[in-house]
Chimera marker file (.cmm) of the C-alpha trace (Angstrom):
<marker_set name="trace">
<marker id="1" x="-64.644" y="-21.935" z="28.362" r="1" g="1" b="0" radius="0.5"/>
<marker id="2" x="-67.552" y="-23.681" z="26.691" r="1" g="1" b="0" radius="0.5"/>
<marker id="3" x="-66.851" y="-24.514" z="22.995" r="1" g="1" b="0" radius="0.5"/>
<marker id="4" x="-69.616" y="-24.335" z="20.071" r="1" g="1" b="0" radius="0.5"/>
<marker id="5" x="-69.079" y="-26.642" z="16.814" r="1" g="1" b="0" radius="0.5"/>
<marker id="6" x="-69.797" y="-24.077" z="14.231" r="1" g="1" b="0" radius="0.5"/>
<marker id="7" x="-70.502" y="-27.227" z="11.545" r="1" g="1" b="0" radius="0.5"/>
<marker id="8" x="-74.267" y="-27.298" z="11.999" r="1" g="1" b="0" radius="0.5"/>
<marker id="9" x="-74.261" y="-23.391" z="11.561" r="1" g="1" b="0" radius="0.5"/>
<marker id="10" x="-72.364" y="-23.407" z="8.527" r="1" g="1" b="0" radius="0.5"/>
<marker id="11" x="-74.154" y="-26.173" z="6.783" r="1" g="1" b="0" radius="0.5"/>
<marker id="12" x="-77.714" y="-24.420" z="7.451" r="1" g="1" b="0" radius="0.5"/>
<marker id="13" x="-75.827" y="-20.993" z="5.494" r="1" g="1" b="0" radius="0.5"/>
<marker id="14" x="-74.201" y="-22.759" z="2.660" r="1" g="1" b="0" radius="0.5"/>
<marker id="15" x="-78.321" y="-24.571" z="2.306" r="1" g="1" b="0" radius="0.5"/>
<marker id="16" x="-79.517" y="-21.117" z="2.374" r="1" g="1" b="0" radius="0.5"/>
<marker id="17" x="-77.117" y="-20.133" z="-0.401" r="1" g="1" b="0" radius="0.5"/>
<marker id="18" x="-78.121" y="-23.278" z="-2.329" r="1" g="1" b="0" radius="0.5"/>
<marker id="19" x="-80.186" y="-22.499" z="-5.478" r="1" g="1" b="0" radius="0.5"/>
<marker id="20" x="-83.708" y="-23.804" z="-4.927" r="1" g="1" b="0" radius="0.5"/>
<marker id="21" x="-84.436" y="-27.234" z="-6.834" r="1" g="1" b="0" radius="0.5"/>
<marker id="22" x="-88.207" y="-27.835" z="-7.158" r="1" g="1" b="0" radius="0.5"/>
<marker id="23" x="-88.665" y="-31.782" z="-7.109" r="1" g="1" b="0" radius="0.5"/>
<marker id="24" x="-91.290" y="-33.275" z="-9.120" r="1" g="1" b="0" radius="0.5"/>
<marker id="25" x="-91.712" y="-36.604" z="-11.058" r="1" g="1" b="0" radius="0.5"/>
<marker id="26" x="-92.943" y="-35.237" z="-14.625" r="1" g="1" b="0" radius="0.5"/>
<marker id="27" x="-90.198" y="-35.091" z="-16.867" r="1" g="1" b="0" radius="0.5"/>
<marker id="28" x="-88.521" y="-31.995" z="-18.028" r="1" g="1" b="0" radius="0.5"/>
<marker id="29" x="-89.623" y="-30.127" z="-20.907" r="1" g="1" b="0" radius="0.5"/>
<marker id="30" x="-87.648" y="-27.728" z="-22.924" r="1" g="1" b="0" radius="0.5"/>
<marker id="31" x="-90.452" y="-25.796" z="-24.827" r="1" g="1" b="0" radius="0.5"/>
<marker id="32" x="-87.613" y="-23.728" z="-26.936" r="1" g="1" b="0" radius="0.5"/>
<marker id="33" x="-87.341" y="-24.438" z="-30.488" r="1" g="1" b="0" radius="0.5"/>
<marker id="34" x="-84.263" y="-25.977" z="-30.437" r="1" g="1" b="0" radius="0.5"/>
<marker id="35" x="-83.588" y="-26.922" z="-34.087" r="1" g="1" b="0" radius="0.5"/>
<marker id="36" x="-82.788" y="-23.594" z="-35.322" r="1" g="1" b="0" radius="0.5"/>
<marker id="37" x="-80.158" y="-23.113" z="-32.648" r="1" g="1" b="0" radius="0.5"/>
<marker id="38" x="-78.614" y="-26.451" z="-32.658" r="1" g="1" b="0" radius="0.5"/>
<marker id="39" x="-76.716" y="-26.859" z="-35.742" r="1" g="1" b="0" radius="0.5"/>
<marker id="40" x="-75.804" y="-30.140" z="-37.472" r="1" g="1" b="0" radius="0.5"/>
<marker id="41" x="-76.099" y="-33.470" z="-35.415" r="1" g="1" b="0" radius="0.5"/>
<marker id="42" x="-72.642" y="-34.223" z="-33.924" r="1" g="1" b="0" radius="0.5"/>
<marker id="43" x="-71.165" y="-37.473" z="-35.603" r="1" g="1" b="0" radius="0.5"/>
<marker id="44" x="-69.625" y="-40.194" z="-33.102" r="1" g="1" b="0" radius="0.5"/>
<marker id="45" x="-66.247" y="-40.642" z="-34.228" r="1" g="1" b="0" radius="0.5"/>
<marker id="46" x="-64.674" y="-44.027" z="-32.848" r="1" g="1" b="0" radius="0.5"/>
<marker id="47" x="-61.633" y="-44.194" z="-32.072" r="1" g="1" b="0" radius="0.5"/>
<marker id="48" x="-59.270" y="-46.863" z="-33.131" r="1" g="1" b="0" radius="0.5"/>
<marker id="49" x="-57.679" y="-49.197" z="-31.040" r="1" g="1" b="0" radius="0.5"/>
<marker id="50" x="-54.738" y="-50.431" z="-31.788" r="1" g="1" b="0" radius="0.5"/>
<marker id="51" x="-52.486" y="-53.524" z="-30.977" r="1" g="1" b="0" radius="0.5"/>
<marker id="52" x="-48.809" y="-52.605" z="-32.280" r="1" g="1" b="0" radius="0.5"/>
<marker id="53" x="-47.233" y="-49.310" z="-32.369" r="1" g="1" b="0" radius="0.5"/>
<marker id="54" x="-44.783" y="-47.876" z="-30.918" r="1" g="1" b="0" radius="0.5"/>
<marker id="55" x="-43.976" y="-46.630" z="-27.103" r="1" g="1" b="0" radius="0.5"/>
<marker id="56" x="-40.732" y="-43.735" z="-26.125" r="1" g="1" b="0" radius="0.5"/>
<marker id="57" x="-38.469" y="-44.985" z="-24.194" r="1" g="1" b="0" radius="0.5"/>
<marker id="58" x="-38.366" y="-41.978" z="-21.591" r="1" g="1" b="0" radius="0.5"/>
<marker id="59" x="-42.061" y="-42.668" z="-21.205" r="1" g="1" b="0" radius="0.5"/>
<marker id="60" x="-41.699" y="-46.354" z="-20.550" r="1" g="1" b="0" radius="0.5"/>
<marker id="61" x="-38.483" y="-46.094" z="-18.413" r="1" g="1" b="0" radius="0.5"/>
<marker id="62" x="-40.849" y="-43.235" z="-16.184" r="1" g="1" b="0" radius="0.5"/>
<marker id="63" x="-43.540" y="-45.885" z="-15.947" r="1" g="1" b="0" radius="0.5"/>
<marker id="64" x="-40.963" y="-48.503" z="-14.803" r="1" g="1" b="0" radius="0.5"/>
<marker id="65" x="-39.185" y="-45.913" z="-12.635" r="1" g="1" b="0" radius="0.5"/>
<marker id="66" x="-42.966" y="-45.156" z="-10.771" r="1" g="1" b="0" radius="0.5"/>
<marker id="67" x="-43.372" y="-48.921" z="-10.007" r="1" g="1" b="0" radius="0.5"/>
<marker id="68" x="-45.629" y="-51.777" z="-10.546" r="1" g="1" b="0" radius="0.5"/>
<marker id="69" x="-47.878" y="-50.515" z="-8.185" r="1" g="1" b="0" radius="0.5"/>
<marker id="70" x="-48.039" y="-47.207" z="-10.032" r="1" g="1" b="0" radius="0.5"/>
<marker id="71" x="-49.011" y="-49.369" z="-13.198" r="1" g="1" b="0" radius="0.5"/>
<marker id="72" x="-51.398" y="-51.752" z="-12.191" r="1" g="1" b="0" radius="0.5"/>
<marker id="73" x="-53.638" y="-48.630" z="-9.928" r="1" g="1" b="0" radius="0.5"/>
<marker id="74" x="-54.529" y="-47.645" z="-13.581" r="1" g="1" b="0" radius="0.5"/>
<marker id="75" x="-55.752" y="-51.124" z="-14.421" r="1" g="1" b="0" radius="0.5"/>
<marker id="76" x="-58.611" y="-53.397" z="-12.716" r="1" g="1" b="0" radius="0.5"/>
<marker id="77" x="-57.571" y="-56.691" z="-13.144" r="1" g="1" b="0" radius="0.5"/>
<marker id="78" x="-59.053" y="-60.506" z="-11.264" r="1" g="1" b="0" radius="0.5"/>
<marker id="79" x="-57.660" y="-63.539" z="-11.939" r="1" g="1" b="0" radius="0.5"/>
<marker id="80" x="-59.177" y="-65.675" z="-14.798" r="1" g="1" b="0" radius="0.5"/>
<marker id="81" x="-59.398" y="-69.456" z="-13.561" r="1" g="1" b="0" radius="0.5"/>
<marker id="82" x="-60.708" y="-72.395" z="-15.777" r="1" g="1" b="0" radius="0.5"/>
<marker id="83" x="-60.929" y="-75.842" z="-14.504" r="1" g="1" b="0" radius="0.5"/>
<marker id="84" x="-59.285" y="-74.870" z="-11.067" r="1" g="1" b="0" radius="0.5"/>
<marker id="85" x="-56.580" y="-73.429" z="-12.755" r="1" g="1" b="0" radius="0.5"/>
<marker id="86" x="-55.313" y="-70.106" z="-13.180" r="1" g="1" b="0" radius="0.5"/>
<marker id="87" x="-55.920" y="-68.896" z="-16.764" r="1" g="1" b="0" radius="0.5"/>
<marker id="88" x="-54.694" y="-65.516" z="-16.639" r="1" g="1" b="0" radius="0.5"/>
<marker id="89" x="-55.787" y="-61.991" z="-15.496" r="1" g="1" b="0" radius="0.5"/>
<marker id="90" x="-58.950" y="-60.678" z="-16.716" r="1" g="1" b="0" radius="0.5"/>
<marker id="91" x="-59.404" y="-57.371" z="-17.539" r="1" g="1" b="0" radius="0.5"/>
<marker id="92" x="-62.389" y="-55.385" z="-15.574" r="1" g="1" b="0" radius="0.5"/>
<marker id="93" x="-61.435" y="-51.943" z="-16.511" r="1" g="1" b="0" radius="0.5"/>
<marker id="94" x="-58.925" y="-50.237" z="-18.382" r="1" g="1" b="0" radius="0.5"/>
<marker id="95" x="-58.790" y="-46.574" z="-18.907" r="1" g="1" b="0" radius="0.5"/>
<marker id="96" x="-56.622" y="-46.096" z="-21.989" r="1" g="1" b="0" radius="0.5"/>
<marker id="97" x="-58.869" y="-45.956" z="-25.041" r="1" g="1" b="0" radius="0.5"/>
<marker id="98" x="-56.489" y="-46.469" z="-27.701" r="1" g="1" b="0" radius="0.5"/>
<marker id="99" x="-54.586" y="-49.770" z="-26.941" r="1" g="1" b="0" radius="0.5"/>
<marker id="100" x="-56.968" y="-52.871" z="-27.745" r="1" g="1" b="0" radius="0.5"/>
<marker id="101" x="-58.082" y="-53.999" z="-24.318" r="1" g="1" b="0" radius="0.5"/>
<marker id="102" x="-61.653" y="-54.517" z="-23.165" r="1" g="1" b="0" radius="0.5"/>
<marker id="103" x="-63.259" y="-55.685" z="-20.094" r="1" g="1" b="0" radius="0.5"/>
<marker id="104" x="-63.400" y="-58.860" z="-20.521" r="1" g="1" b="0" radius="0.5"/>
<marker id="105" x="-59.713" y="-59.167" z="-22.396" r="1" g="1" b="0" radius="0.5"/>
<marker id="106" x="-58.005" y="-62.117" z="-20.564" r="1" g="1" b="0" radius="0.5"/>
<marker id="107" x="-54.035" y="-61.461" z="-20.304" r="1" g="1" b="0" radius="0.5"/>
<marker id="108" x="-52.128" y="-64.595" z="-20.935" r="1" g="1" b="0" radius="0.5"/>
<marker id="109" x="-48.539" y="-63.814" z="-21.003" r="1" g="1" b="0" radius="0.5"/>
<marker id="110" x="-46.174" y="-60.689" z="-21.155" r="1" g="1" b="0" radius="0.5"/>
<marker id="111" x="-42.750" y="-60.861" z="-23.028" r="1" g="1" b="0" radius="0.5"/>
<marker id="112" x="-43.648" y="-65.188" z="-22.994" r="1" g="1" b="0" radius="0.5"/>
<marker id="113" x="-43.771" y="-65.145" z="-18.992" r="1" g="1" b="0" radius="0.5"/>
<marker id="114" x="-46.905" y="-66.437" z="-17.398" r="1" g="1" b="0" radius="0.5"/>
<marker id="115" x="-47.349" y="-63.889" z="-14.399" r="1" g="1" b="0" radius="0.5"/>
<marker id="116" x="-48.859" y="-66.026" z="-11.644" r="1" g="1" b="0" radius="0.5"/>
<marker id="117" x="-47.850" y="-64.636" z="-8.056" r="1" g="1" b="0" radius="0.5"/>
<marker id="118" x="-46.177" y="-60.972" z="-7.150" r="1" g="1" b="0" radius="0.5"/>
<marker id="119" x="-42.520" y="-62.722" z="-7.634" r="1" g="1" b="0" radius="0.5"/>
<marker id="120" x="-43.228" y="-63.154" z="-10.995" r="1" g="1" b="0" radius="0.5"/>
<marker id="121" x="-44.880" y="-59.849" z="-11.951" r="1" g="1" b="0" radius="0.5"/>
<marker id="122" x="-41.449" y="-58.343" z="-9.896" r="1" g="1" b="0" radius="0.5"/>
<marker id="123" x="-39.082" y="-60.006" z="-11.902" r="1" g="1" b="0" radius="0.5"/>
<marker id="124" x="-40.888" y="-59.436" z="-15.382" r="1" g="1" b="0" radius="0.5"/>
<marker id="125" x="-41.171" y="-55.309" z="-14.234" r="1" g="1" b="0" radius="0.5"/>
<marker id="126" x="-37.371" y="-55.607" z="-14.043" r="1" g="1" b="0" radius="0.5"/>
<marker id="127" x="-36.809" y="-57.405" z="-17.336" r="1" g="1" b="0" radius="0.5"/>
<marker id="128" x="-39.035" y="-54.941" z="-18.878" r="1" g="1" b="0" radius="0.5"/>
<marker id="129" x="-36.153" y="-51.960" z="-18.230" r="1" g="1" b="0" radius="0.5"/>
<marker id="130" x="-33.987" y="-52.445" z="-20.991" r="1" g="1" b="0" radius="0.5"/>
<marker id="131" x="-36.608" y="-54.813" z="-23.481" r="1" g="1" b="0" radius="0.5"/>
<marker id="132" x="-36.875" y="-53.257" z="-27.202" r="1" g="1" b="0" radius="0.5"/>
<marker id="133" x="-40.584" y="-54.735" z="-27.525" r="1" g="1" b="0" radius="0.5"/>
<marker id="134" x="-43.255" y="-55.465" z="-25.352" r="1" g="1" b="0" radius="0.5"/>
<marker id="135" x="-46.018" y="-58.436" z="-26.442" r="1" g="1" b="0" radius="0.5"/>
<marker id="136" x="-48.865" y="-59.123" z="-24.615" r="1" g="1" b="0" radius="0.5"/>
<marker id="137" x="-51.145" y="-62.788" z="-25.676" r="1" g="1" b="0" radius="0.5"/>
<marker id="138" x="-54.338" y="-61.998" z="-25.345" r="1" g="1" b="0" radius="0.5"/>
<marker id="139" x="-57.443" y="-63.672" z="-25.612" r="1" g="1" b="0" radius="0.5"/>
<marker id="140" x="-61.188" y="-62.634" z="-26.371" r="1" g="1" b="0" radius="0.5"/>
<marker id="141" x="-63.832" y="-64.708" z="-26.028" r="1" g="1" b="0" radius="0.5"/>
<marker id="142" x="-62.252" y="-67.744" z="-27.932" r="1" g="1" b="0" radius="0.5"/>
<marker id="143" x="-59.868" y="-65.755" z="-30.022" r="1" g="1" b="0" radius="0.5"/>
<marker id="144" x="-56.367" y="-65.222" z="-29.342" r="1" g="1" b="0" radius="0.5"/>
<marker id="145" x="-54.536" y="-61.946" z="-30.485" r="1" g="1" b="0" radius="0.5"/>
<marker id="146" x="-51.233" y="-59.629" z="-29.642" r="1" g="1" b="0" radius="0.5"/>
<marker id="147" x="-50.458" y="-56.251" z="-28.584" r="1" g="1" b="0" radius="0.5"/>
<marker id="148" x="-47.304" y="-55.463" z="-30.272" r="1" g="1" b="0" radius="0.5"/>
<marker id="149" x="-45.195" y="-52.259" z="-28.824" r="1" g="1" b="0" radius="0.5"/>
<marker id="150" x="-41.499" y="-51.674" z="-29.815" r="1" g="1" b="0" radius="0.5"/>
<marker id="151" x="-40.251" y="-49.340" z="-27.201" r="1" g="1" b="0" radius="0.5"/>
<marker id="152" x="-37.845" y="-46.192" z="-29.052" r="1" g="1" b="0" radius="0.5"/>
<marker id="153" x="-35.089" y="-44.502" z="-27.846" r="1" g="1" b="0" radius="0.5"/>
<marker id="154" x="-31.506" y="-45.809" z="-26.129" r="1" g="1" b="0" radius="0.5"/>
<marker id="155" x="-31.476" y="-47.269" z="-22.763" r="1" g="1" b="0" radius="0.5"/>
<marker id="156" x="-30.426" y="-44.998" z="-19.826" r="1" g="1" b="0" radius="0.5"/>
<marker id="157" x="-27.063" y="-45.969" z="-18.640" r="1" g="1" b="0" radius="0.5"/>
<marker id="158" x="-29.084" y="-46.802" z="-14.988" r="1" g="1" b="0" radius="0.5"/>
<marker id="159" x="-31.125" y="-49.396" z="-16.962" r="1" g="1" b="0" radius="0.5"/>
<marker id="160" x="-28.721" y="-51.601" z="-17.925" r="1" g="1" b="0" radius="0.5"/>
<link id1="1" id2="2" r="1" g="1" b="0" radius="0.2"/>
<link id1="2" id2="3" r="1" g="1" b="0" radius="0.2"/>
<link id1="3" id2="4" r="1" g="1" b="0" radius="0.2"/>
<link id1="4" id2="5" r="1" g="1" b="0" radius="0.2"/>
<link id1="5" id2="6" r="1" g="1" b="0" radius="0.2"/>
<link id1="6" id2="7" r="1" g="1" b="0" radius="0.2"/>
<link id1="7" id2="8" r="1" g="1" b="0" radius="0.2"/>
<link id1="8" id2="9" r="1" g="1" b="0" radius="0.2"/>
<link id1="9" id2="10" r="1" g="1" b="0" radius="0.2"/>
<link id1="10" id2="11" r="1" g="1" b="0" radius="0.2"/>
<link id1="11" id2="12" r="1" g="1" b="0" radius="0.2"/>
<link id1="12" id2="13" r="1" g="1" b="0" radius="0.2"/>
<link id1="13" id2="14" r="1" g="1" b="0" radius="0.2"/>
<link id1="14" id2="15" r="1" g="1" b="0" radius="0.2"/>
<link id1="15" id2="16" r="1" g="1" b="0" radius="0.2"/>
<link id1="16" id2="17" r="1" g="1" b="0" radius="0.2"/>
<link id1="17" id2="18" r="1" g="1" b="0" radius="0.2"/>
<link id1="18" id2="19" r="1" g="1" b="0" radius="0.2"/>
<link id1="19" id2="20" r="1" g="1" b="0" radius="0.2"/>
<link id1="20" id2="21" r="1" g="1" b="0" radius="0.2"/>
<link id1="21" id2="22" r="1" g="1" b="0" radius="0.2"/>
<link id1="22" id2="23" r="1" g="1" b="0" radius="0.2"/>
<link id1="23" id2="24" r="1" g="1" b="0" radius="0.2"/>
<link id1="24" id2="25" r="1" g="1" b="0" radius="0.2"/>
<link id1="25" id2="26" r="1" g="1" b="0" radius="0.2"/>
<link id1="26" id2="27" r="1" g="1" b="0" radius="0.2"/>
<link id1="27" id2="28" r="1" g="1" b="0" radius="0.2"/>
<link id1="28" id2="29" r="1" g="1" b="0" radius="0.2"/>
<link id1="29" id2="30" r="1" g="1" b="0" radius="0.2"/>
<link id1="30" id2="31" r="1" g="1" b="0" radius="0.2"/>
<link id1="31" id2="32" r="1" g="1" b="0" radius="0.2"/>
<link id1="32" id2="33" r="1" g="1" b="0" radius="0.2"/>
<link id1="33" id2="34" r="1" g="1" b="0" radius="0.2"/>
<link id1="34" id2="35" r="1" g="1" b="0" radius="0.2"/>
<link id1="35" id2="36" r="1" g="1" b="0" radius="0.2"/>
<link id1="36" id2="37" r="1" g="1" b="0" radius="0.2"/>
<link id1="37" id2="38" r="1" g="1" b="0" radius="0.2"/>
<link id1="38" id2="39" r="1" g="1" b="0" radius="0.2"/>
<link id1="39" id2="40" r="1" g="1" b="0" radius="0.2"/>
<link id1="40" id2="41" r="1" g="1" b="0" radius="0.2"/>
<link id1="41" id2="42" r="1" g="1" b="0" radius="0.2"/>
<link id1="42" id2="43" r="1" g="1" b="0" radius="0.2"/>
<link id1="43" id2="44" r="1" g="1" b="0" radius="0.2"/>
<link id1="44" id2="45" r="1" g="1" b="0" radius="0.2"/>
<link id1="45" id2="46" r="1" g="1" b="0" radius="0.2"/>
<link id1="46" id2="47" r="1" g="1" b="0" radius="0.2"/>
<link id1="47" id2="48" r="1" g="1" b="0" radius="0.2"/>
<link id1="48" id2="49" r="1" g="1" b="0" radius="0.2"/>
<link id1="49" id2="50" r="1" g="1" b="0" radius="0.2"/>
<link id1="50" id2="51" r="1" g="1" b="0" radius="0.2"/>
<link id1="51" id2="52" r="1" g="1" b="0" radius="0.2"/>
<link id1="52" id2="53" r="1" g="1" b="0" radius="0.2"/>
<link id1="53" id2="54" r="1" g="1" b="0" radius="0.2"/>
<link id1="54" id2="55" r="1" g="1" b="0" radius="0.2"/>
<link id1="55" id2="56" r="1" g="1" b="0" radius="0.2"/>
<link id1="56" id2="57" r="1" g="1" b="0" radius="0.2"/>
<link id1="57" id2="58" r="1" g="1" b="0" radius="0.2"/>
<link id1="58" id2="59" r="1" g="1" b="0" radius="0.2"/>
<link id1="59" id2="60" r="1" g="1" b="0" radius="0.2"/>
<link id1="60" id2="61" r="1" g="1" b="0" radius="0.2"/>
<link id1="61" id2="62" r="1" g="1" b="0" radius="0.2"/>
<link id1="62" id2="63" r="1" g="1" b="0" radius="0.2"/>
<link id1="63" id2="64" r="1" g="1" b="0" radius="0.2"/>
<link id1="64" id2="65" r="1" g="1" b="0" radius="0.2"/>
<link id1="65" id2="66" r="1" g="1" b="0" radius="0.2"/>
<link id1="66" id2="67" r="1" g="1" b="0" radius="0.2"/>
<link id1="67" id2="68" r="1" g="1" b="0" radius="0.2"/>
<link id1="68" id2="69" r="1" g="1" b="0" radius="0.2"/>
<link id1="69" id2="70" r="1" g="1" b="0" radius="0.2"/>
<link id1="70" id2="71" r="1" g="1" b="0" radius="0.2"/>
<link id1="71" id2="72" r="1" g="1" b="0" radius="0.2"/>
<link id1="72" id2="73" r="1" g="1" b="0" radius="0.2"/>
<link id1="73" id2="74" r="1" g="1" b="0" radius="0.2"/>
<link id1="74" id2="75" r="1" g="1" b="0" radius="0.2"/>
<link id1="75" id2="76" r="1" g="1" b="0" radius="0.2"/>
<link id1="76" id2="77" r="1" g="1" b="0" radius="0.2"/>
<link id1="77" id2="78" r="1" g="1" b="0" radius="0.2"/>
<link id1="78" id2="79" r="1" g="1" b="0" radius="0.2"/>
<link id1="79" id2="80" r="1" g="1" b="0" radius="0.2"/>
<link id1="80" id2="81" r="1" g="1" b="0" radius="0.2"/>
<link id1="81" id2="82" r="1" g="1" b="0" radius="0.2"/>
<link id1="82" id2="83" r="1" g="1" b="0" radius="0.2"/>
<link id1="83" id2="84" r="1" g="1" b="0" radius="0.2"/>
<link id1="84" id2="85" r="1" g="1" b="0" radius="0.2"/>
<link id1="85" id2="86" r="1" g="1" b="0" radius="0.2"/>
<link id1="86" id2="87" r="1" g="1" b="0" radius="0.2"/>
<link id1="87" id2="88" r="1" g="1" b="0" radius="0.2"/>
<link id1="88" id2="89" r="1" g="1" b="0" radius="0.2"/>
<link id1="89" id2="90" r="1" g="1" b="0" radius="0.2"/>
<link id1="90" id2="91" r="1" g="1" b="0" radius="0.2"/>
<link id1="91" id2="92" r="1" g="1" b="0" radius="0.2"/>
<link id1="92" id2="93" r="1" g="1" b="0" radius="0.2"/>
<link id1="93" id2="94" r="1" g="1" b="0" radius="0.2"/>
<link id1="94" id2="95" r="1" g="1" b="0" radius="0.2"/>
<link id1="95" id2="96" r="1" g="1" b="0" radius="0.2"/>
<link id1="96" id2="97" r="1" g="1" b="0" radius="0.2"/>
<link id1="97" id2="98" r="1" g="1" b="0" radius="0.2"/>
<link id1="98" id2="99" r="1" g="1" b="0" radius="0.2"/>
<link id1="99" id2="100" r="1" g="1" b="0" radius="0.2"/>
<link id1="100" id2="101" r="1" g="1" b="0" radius="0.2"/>
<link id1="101" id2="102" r="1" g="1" b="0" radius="0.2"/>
<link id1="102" id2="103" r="1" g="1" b="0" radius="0.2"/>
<link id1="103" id2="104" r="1" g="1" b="0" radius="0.2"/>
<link id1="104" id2="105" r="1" g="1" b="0" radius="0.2"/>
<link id1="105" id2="106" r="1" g="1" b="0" radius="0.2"/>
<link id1="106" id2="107" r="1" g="1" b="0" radius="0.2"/>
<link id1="107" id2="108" r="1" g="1" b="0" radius="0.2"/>
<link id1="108" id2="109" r="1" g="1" b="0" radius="0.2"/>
<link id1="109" id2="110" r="1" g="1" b="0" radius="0.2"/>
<link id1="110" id2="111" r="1" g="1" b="0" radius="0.2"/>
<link id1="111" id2="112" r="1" g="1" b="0" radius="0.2"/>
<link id1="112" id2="113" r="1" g="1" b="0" radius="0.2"/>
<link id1="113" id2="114" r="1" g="1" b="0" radius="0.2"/>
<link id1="114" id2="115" r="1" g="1" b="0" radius="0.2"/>
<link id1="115" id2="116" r="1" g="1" b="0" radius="0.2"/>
<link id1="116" id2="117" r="1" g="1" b="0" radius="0.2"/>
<link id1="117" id2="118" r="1" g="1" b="0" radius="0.2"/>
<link id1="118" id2="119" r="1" g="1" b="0" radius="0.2"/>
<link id1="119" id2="120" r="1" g="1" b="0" radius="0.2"/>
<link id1="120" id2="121" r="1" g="1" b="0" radius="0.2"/>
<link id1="121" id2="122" r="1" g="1" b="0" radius="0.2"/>
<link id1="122" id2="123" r="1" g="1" b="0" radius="0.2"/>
<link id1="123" id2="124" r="1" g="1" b="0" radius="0.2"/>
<link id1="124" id2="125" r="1" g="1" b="0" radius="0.2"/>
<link id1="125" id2="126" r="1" g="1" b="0" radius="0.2"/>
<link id1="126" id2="127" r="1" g="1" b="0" radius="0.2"/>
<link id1="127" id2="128" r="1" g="1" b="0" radius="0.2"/>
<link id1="128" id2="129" r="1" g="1" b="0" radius="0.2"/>
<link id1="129" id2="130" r="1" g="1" b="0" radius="0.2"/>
<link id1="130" id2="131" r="1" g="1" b="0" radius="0.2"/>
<link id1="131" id2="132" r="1" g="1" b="0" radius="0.2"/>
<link id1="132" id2="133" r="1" g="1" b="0" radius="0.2"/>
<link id1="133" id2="134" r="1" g="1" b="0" radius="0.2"/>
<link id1="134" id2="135" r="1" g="1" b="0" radius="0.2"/>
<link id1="135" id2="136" r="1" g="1" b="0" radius="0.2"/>
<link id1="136" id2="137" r="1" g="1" b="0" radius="0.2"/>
<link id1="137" id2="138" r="1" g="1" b="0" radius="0.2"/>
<link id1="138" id2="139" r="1" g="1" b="0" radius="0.2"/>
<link id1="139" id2="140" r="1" g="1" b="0" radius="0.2"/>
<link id1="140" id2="141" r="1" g="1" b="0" radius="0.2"/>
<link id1="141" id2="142" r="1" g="1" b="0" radius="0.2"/>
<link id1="142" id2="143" r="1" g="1" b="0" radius="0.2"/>
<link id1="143" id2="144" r="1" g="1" b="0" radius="0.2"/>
<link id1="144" id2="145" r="1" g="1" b="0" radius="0.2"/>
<link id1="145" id2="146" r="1" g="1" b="0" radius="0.2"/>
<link id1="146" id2="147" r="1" g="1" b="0" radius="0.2"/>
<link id1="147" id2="148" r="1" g="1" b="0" radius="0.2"/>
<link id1="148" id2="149" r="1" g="1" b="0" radius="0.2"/>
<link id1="149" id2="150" r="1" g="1" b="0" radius="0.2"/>
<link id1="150" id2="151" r="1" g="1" b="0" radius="0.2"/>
<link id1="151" id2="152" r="1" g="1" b="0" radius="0.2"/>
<link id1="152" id2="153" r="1" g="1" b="0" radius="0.2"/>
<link id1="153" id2="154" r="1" g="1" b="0" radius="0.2"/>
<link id1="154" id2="155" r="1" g="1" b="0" radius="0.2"/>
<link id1="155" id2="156" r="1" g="1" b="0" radius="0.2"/>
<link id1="156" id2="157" r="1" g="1" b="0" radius="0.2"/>
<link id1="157" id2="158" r="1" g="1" b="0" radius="0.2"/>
<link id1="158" id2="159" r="1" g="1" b="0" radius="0.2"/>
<link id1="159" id2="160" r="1" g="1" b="0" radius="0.2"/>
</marker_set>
């Protein structure tokens, strides 16, 4: 029984079905009047970040519960070294707009501890279960600042 890969056939369809692009190197042109139909110009509206607030306690103790590893896949982090030593973890990406962290943002200390090597970024994850406040030293550029977050809500009886 001879077998036929069916791939090739279905890519030349799905091209067929493709819309047609023409290709071209002069720019693109809307020749509509566009004013009449656009409105007001839309205002960029920044959005404040912040460094203290407040964090609930069911959403902390879920982002404990999911693991470190959970945590620090939403962060891009390398570590910050300054005269052969290490200085802390800079920040390459972050993707929560509304805490005060920038690329750039060098992370000194959580909660006072200095988190070096995986041991120590282990045993601060476990302190952080049943903390009331979280504060992060931070510095930028040659200024120093803190994220201040008081975690609400009682302590599930598993947490302490």
């Amino acid at each position: 029984m001879k077998q036929i890969c069916y791939l090739p056939l279905v890519s030349c369809l799905l091209m067929g079905c493709a819309p047609r692009v023409h290709r071209s190197n002069k720019p693109f042109v809307f020749e509509e009047d566009t004013k009449s139909i656009a409105g007001p110009p839309i205002e960029t509206v920044e959005i404040p970040r912040i460094r203290t607030g407040s964090i609930a306690r069911a959403k902390f103790d879920e982002t404990l519960d999911a693991g470190v590893g959970a945590f620090l896949g939403g962060l891009d982090i390398a570590a910050h070294v300054q005269g052969g030593n290490f200085a802390g973890w800079q920040i390459e990406s972050f993707d929560n707009p509304w805490v005060d962290l920038v690329p750039g943002d060098i992370v000194k200390s959580v909660n006072g501890a200095r988190i070096e090597t995986p041991a120590q970024v282990q045993a601060l994850w476990l302190r952080l279960k049943g903390t009331e406040q979280i504060l992060v030293s931070v510095m930028r550029g040659e200024a120093a600042f803190e994220l201040r977050f008081t975690v609400q809500g009682t302590v599930s009886p598993e947490g302490t």
